[in-house]
C-alpha positions in Angstrom: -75.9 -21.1 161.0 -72.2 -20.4 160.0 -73.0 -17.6 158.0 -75.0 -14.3 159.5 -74.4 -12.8 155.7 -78.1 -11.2 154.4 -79.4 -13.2 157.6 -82.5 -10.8 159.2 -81.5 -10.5 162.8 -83.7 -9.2 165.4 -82.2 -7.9 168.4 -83.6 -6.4 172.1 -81.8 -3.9 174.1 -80.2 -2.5 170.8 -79.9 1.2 172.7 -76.5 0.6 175.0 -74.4 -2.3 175.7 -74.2 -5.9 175.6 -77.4 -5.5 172.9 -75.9 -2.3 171.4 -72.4 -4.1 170.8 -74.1 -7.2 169.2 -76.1 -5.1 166.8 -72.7 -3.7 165.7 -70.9 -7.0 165.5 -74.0 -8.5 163.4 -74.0 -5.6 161.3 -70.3 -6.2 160.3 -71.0 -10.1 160.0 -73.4 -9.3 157.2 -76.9 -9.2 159.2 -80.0 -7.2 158.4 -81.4 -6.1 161.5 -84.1 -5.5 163.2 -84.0 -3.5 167.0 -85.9 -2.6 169.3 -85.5 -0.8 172.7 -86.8 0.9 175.3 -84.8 4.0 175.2 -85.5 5.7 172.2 -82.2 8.0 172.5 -80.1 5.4 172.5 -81.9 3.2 170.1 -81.9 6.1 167.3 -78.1 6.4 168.2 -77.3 2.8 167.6 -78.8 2.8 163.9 -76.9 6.0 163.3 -73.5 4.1 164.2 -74.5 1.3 162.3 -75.6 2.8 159.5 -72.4 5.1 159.4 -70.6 1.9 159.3 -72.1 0.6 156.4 -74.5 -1.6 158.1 -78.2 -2.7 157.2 -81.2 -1.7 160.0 -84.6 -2.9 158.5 -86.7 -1.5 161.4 -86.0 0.2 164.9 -88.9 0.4 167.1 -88.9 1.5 170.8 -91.0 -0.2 172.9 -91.0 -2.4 176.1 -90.3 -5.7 175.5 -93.1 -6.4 179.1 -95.6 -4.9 177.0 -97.2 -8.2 175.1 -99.6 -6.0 172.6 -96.6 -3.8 171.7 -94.6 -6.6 170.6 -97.3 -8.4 169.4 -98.2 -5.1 166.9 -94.7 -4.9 165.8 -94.1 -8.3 164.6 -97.3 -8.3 162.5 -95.7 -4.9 160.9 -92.4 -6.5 160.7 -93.5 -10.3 159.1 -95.6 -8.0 156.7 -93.2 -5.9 155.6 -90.0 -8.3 155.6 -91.3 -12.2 156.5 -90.1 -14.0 158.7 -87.1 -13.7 160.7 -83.6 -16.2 161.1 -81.9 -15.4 164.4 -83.9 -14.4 167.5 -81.9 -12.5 170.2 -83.5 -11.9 173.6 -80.7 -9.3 175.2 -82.9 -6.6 176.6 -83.1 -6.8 180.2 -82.8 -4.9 183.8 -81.2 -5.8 187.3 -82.2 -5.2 191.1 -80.7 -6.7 194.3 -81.5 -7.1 197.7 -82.3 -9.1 200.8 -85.8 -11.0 200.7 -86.9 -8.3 203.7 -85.9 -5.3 201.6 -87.0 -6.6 198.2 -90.7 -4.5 197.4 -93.2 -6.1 195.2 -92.3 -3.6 192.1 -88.7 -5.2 192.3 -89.9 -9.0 192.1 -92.4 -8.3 189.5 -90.3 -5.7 187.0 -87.4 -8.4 187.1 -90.2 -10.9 185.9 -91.8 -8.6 183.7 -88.9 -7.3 181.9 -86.4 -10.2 182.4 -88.6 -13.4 181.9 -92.2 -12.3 180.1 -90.3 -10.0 177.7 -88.4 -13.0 176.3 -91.1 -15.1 176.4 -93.5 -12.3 174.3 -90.6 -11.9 171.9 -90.4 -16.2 171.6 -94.3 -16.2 170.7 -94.5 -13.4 168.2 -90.8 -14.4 166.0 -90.5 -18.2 166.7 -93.5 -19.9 165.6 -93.1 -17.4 161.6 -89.7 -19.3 161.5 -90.8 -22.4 162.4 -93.3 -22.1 159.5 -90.9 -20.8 157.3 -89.0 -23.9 157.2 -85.6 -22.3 156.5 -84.2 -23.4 160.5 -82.5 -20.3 162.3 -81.2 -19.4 165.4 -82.4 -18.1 169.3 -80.3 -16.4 171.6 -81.4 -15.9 175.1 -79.3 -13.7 177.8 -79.7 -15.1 180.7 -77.0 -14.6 183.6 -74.5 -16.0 186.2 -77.6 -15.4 188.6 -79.6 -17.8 186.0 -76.9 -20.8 187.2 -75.5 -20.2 190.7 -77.7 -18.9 193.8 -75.6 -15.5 194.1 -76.1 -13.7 197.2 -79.2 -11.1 197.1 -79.8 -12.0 193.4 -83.3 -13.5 194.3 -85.8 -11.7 192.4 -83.0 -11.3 189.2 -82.7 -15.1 189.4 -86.3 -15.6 189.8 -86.5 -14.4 186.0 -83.2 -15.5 185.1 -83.2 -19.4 186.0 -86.6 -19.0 184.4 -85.4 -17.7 180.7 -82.5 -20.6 181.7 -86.1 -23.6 182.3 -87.2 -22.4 178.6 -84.2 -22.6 176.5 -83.3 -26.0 177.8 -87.2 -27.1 176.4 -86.4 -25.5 173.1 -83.1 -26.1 172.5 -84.4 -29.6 172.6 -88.2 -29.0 170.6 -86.8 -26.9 168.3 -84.1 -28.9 167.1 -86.2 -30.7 164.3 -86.7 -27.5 162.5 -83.1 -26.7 161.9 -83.9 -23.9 164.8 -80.9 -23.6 167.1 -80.9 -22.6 171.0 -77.9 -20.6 173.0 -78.6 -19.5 176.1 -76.0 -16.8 177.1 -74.6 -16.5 180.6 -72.4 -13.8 181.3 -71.0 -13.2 185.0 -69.6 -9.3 185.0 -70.1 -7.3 182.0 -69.1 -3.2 182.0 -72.6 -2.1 180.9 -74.5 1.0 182.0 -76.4 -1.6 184.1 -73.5 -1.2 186.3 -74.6 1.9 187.2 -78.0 1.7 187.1 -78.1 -1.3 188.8 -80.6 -1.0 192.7 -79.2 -2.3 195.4 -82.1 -2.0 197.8 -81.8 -1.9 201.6 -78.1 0.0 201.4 -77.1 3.4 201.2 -75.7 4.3 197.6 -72.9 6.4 198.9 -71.6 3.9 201.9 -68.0 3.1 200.4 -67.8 -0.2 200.5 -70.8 -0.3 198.0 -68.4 1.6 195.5 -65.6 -0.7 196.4 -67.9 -3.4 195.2 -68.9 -1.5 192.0 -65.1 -0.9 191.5 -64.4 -4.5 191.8 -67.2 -5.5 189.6 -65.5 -3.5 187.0 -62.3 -4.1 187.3 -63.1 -8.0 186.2 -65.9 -7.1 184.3 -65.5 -8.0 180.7 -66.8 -5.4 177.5 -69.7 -5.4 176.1 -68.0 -6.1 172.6 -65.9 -9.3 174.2 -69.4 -10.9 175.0 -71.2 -9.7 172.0 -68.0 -11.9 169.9 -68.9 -14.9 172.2 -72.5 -14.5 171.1 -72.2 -14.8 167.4 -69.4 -17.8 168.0 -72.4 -19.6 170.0 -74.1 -18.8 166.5 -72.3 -20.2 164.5 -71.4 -22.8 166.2 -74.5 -23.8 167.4 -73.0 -23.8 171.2 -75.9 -23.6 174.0 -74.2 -22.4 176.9 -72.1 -19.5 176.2 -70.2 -18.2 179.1 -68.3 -14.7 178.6 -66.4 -15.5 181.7 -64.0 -18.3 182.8 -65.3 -17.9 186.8 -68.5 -17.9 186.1 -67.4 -21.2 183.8 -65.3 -22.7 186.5 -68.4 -21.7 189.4 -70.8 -23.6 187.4 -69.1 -27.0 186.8 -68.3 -26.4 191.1 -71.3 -26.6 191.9 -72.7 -29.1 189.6 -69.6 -31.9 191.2 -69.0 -30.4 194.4 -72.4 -29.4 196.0 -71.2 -29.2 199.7 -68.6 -26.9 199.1 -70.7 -24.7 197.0 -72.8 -24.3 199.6 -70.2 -23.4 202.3 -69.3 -20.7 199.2 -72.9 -19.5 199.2 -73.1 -19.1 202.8 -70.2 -17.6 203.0 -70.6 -14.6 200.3 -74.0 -14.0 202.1 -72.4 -13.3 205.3 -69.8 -11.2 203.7 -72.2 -9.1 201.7 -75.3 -9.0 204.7 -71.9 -6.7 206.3 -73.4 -4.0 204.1 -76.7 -3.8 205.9 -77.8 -1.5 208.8 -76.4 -3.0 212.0 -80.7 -3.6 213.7 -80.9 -6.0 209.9 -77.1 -7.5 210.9 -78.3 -8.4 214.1 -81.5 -10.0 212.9 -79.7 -12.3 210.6 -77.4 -14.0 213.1 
């Protein structure tokens, strides 16, 4: 698909970065779109920019992408009122750390939930109408760093993550006989409001060397509208992994040739990062 031009485009996470930047960027590439997110604020604010800009929004609906009878109910409104769509993008999506003894249930099953089953919902209800449609298209899935490399405290985030990763591999490959292509998006640090938002469970928010390692997160962090170009280049070049980052890049092909001295990495950040737990959890891990 070298062309997004009068392409409809649906996109999650619309509300606030990586999602909201993309919804821009596709508006100015010609796209028709179609958002949805969970934070209705931000979603309403997002059409207004893009609107402002000159930019086409079909529909905006806030809902949660978890919720399978939502989305099923919206795409019936949206194939009846506009057909079928030609680029899928799954960017929606919500982060938690923390050791496997801190972790609660709510954490493991909101990252699956939200991270995993909400991509999944969004594949059943817009994939299958393109299919049929027989005019090929495009889906994007945002996975993460965390969906390639076992990052330290990133277990219940990969959990999802390396999941959305297992089901674009099998499409990318099933859907290639109907013209439908497959990127799966991996970006390492990305300045978001996810930054922020972000739980770190089992430290204390205002310790200092947790803002240090918000502050350095940042500082190599790249925008929002750098990743949402890297997106619609995967587009139209029909490119299945698209890093944003060159470490994440370089971290990747390491431990794919080198799988000893990725794991002496792994081990490593682990110790260097348990540091930030109470000193009775410090002593346990040795």
């Amino acid at each position: 698909m070298k062309d997004l031009t009068d392409r409809i485009c649906l996109i999650t996470g619309a509300a606030s970065g990586i999602g909201r930047a993309t919804a821009q960027a596709a508006a100015r590439a010609g796209a028709r779109l179609v958002l949805t997110d969970i934070a209705a604020a931000g979603l309403a604010e997002t059409v207004e920019l893009i609107r402002a800009a000159g930019g086409e929004v079909l529909d905006a609906q806030t809902l949660d992408v978890s919720d399978y009878d939502a989305v099923t109910a919206w795409a019936e409104r949206v194939h009846d009122e506009y057909g079928s769509l030609d680029v899928v993008m799954n960017i929606a999506g919500l982060s938690a750390w923390g050791t496997v003894e801190n972790l609660e249930h709510r954490h493991w099953r909101s990252m699956v939930e939200v991270n995993l089953m909400g991509p999944i919902h969004i594949i059943e209800n817009f994939v299958p109408p393109m299919i049929r449609a027989g005019r090929g298209g495009h889906l994007v899935n945002v996975s993460s760093a965390a969906g390639l490399l076992a990052l330290p405290w990133h277990a219940a985030y990969s959990a999802a993550k390396f999941g959305l990763r297992g089901v674009s591999e099998v499409l990318r490959f099933e859907l290639e006989r109907y013209g439908i292509g497959v990127s799966l998006v991996v970006p390492g640090a990305v300045h978001t409001p996810m930054v922020r938002t972000t739980e770190i469970v089992g430290v204390d928010p205002d310790d200092p060397r947790v803002a240090k390692l918000r502050g350095a997160f940042v500082g190599h962090a790249a925008t929002p509208e750098q990743v949402a170009d890297r997106i619609l280049a995967g587009i139209r070049h029909n490119r299945y992994l698209v890093h944003t980052a060159t470490d994440i890049r370089i971290g990747y092909w390491f431990a794919r040739k080198f799988a000893w001295p990725y794991e002496m990495v792994m081990r490593y950040a682990n110790r260097q990062l348990n540091k930030l737990l109470p000193a009775q959890e410090n002593s346990l891990s040795r």
